[in-house]
VEXMAR-850948 format. One record per residue: residue number from 1; residue in three letters; chain; x, y, z of N, C-alpha, C, O in turn. Coordinates in steps of 0.02 Angstrom, whole numbers. Atoms other than C-alpha are relative to their C-alpha. Layout:
<atoms>
+-----+--------+--------+--------+--------+--------+--------+--------+--------+--------+--------+--------+--------+--------+--------+
: num : residu : chaine :     nX :     nY :     nZ :    caX :    caY :    caZ :     cX :     cY :     cZ :     oX :     oY :     oZ :
+-----+--------+--------+--------+--------+--------+--------+--------+--------+--------+--------+--------+--------+--------+--------+
: NUM :    ala :      A :      X :      Y :      Z :      X :      Y :      Z :      X :      Y :      Z :      X :      Y :      Z :
...
+-----+--------+--------+--------+--------+--------+--------+--------+--------+--------+--------+--------+--------+--------+--------+
</atoms>
This chain:
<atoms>
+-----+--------+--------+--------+--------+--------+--------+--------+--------+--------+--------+--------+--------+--------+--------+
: num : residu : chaine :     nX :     nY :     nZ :    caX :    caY :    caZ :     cX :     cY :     cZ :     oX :     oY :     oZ :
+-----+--------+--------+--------+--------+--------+--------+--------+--------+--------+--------+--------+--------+--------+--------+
:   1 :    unk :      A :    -14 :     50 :    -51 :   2782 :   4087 :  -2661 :    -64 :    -16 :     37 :    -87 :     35 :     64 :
:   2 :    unk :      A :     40 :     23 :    -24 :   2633 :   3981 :  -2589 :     10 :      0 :     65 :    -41 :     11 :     97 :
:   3 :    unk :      A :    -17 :     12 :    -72 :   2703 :   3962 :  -2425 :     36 :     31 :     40 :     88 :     -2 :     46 :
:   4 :    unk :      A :    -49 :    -19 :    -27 :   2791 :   4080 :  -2311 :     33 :    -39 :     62 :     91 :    -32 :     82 :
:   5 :    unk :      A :    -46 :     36 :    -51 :   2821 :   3960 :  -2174 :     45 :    -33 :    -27 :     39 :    -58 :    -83 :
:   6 :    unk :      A :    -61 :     60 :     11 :   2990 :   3861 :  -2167 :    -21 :    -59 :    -17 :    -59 :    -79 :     27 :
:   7 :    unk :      A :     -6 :     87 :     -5 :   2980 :   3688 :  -2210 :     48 :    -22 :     58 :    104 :      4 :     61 :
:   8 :    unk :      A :    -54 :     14 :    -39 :   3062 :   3609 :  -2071 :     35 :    -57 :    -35 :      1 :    -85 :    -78 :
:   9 :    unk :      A :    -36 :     37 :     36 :   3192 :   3494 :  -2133 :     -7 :    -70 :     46 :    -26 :    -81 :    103 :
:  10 :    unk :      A :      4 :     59 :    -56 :   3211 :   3314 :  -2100 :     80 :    -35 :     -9 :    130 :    -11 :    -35 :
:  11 :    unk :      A :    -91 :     25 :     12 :   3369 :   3186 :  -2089 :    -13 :    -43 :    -66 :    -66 :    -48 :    -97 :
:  12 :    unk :      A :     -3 :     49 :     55 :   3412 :   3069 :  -2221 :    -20 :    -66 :     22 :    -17 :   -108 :    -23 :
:  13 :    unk :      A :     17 :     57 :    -36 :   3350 :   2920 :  -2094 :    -78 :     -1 :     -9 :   -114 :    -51 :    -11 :
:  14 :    unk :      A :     56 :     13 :     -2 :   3188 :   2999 :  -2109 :    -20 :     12 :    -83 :    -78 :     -2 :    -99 :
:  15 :    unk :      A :     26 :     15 :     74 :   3180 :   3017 :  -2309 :     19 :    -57 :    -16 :     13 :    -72 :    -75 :
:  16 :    unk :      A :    -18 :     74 :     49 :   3242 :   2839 :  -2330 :    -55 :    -30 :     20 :    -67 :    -78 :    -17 :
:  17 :    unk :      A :     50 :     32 :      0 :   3077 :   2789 :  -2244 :    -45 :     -1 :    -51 :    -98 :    -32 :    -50 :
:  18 :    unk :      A :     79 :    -22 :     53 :   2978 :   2853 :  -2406 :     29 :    -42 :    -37 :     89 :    -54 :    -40 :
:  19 :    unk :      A :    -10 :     46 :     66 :   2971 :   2740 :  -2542 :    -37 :     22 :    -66 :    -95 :      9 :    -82 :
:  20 :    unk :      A :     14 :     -9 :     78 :   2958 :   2801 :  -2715 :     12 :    -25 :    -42 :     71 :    -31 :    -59 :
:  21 :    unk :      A :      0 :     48 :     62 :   2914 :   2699 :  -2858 :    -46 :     29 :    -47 :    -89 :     73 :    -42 :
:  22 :    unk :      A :     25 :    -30 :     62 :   2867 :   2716 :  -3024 :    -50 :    -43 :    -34 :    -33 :    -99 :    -55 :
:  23 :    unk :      A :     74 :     49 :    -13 :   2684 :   2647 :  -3050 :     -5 :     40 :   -104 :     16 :     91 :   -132 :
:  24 :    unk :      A :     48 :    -30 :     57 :   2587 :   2648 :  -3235 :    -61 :     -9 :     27 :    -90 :    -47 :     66 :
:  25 :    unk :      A :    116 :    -13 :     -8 :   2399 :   2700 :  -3234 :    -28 :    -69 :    -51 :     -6 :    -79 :   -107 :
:  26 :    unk :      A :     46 :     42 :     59 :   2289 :   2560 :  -3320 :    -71 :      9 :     -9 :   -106 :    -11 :    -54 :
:  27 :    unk :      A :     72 :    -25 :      5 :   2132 :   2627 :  -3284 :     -2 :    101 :     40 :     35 :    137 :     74 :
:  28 :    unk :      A :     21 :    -78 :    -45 :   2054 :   2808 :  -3225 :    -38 :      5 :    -22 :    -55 :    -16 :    -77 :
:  29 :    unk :      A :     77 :     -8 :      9 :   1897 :   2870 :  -3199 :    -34 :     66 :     69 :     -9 :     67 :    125 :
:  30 :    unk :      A :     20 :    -52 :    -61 :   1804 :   3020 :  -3082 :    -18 :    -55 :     62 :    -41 :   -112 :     65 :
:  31 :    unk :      A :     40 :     14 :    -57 :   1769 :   2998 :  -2922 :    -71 :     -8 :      7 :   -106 :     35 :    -21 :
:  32 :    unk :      A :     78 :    -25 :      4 :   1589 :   2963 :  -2884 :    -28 :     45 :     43 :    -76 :     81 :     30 :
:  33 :    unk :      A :      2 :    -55 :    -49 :   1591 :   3062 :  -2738 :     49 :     67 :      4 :     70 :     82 :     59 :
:  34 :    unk :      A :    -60 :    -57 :     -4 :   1712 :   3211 :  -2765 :     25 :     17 :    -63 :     57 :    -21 :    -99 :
:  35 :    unk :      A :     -1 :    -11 :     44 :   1713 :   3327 :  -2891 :     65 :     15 :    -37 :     69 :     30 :    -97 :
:  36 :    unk :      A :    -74 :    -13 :      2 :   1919 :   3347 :  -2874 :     48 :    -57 :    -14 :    109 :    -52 :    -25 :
:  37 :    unk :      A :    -40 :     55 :     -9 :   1962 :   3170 :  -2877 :     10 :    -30 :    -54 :    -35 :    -26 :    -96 :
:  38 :    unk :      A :     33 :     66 :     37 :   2002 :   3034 :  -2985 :     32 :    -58 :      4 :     93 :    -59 :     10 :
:  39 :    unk :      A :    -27 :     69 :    -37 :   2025 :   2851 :  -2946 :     37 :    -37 :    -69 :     15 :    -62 :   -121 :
:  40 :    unk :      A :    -31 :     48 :     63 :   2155 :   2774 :  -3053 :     21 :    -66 :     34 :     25 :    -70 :     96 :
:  41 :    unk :      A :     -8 :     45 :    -19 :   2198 :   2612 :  -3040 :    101 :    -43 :    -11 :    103 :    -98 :    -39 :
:  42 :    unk :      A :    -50 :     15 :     36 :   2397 :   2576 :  -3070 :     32 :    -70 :     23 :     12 :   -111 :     64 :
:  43 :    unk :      A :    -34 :     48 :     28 :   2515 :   2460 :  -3112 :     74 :    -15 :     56 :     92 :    -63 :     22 :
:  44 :    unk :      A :    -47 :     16 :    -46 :   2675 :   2431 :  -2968 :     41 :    -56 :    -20 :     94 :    -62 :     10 :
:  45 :    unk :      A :    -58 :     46 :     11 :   2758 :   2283 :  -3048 :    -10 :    -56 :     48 :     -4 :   -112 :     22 :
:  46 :    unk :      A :     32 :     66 :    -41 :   2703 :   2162 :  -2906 :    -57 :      5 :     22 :    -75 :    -43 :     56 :
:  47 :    unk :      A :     47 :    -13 :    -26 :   2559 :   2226 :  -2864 :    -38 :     52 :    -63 :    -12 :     87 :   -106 :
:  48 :    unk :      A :     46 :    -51 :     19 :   2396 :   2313 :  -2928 :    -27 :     52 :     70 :    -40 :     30 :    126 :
:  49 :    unk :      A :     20 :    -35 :    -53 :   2345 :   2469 :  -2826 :    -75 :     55 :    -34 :    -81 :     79 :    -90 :
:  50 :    unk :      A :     15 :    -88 :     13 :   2209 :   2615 :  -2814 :      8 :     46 :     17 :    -13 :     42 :     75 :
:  51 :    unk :      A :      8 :    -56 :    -23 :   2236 :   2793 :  -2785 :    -44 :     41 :    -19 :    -75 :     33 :    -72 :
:  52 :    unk :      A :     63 :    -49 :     -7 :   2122 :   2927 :  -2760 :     59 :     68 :    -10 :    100 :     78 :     35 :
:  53 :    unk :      A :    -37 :    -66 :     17 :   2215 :   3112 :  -2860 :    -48 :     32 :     12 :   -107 :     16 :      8 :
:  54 :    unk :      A :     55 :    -68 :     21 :   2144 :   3278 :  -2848 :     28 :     36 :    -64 :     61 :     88 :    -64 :
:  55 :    unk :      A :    -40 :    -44 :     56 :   2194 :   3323 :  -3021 :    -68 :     -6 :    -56 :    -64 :      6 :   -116 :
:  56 :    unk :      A :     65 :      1 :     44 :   2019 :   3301 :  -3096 :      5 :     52 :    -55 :     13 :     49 :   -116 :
:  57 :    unk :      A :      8 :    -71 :     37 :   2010 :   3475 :  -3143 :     63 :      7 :    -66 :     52 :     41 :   -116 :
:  58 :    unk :      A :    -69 :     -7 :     27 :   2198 :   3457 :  -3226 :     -2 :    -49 :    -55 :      9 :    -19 :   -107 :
:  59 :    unk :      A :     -8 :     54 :     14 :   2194 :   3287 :  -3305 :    -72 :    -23 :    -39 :   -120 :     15 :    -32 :
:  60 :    unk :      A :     55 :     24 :     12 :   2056 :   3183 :  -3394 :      5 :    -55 :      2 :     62 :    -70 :    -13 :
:  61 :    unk :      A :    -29 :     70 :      9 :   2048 :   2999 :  -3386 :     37 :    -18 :    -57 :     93 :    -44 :    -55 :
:  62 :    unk :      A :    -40 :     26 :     49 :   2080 :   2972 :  -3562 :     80 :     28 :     -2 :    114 :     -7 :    -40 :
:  63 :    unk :      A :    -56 :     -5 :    -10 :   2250 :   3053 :  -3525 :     34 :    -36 :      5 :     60 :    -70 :    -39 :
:  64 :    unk :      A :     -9 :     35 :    -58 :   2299 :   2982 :  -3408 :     25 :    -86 :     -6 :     79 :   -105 :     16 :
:  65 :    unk :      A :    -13 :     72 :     23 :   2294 :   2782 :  -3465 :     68 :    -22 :    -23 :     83 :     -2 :    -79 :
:  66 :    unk :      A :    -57 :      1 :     36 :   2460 :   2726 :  -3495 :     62 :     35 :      2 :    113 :     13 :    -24 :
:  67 :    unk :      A :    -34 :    -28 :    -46 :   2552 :   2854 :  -3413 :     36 :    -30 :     62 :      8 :    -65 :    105 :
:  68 :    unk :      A :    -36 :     12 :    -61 :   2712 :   2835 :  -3292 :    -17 :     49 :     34 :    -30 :    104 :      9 :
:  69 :    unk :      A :     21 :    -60 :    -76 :   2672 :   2929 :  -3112 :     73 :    -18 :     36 :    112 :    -62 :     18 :
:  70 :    unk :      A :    -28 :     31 :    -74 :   2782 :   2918 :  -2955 :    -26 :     11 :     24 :    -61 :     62 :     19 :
:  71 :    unk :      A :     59 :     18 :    -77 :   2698 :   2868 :  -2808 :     35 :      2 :     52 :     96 :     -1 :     43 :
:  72 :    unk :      A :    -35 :     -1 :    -63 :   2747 :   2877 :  -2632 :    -47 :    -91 :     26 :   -105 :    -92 :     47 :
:  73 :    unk :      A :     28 :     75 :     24 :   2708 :   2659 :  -2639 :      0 :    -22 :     92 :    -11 :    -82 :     97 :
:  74 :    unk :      A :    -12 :     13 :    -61 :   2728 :   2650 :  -2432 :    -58 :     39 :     39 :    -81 :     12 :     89 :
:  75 :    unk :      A :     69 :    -35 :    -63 :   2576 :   2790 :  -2352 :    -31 :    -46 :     10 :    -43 :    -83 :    -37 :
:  76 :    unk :      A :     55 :      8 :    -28 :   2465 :   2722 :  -2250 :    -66 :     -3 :    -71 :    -71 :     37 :   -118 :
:  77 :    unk :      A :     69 :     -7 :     32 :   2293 :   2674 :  -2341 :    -36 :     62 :     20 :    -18 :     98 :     66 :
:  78 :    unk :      A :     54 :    -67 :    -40 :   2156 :   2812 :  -2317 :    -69 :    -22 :    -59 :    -70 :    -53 :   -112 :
:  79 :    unk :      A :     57 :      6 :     41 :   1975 :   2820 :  -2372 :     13 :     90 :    -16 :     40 :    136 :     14 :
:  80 :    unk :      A :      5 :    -65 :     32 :   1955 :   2970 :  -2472 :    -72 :      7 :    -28 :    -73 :    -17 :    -85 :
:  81 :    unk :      A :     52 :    -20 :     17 :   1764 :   3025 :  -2498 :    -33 :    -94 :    -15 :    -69 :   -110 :    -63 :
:  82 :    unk :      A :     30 :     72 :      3 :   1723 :   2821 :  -2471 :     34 :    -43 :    -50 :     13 :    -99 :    -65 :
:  83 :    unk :      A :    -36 :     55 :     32 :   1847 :   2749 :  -2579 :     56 :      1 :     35 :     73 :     39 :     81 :
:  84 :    unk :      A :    -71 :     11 :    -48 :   2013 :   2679 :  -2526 :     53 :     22 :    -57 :     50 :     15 :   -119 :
:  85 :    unk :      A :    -54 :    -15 :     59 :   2181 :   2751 :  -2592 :     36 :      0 :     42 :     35 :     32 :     94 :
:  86 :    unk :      A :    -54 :     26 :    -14 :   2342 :   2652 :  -2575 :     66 :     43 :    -16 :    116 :     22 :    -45 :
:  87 :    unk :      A :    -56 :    -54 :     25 :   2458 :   2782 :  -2604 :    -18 :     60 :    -20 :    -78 :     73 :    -17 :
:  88 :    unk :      A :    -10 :    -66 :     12 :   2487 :   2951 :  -2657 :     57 :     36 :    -67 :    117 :     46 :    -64 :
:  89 :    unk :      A :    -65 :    -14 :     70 :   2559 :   3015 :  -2853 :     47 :     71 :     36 :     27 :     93 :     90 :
:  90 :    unk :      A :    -13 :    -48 :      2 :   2668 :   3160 :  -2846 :    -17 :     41 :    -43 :    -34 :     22 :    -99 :
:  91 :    unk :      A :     14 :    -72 :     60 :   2639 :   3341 :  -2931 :      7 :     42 :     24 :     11 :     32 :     85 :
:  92 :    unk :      A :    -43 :    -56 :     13 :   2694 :   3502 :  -2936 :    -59 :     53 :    -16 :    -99 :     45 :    -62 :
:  93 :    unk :      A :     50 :    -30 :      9 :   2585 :   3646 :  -2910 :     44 :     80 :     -6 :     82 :    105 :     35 :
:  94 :    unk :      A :    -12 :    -36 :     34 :   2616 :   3790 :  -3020 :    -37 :     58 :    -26 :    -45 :     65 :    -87 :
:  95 :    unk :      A :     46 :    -40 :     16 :   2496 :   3956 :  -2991 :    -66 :    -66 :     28 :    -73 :   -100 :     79 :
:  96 :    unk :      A :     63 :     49 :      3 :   2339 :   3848 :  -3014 :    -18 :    -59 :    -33 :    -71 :    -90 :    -28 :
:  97 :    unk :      A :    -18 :     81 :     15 :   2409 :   3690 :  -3112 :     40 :    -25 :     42 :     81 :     -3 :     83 :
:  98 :    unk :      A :    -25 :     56 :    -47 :   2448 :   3537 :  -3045 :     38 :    -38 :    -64 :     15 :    -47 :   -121 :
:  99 :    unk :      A :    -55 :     34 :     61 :   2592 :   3449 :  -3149 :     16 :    -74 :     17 :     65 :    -82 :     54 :
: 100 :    unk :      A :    -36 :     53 :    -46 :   2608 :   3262 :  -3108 :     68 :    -33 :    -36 :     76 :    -49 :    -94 :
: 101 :    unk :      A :    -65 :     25 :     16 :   2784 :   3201 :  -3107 :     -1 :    -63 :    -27 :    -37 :   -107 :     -4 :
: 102 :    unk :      A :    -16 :     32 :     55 :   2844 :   3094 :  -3246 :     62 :    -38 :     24 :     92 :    -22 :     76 :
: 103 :    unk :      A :    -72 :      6 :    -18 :   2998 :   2994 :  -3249 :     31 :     37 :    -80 :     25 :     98 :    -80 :
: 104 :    unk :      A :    -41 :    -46 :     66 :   3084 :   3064 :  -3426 :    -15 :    -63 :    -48 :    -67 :    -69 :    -81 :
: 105 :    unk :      A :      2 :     54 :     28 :   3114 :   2907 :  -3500 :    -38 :    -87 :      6 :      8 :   -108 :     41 :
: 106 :    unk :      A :     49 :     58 :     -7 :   3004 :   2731 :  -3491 :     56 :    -33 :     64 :    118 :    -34 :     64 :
: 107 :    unk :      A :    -28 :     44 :    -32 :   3036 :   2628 :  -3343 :    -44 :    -59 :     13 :   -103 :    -61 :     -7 :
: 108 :    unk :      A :     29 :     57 :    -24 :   2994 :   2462 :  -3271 :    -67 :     32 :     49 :    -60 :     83 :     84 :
: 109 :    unk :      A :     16 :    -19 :    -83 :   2848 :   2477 :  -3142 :     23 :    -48 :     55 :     35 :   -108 :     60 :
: 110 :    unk :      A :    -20 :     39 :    -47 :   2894 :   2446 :  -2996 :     67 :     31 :     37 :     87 :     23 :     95 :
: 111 :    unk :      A :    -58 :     -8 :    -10 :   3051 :   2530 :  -3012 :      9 :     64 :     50 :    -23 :    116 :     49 :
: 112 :    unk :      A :      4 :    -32 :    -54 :   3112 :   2608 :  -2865 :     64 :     81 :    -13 :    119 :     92 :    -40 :
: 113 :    unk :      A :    -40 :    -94 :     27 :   3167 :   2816 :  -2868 :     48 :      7 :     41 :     33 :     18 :    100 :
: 114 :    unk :      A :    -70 :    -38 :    -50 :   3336 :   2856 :  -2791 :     19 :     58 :    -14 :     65 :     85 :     18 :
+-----+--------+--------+--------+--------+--------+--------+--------+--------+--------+--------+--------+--------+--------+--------+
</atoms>
């Protein structure tokens, strides 16, 4: 167990503010600044976005290309080591892998996670 503190819980008013959608990657590539990062560029279905992962170490670009993620498609922008990243994938940290979540089967992008 990584964490002995509680998670505090939240309501269902405040998980309906998150928006999860299911983005493809069309590009990826390292960070130029950060040896943890890497800036992919995906796919949203109305939109093109970039995010900034720390799954460098986990992942390689050529992976990566063409791959469904879920994203949290609503955070706040942030600069991350001087680039900007529009969102945030999910993953699953396991010992000392990072697993990023899949949907199972092909979806639209764009398509929104209930």
């Amino acid at each position: 167990m990584e964490n002995s503190e509680p998670t505090p819980t939240i309501s269902i008013d405040d998980f309906k503010k998150i928006e999860l959608k299911v983005a493809t990657i069309k590009a990826a590539e390292p960070h130029p600044n950060a040896d943890k990062l890497l800036v992919l560029q995906i796919d949203l279905g109305s939109e093109q976005r970039q995010i900034c992962a720390g799954i460098r170490g986990q992942y390689t670009p050529e992976e990566l290309v063409g791959k469904q993620i879920v994203v949290v498609a609503n955070l706040a922008t942030a600069k991350l080591r001087g680039m900007e990243s529009q969102g945030m994938l999910l993953a699953a940290s396991s010992g000392d892998q990072v697993i990023v979540m899949t949907p199972d089967k092909p979806a639209l992008a764009g398509s929104k996670v209930k």
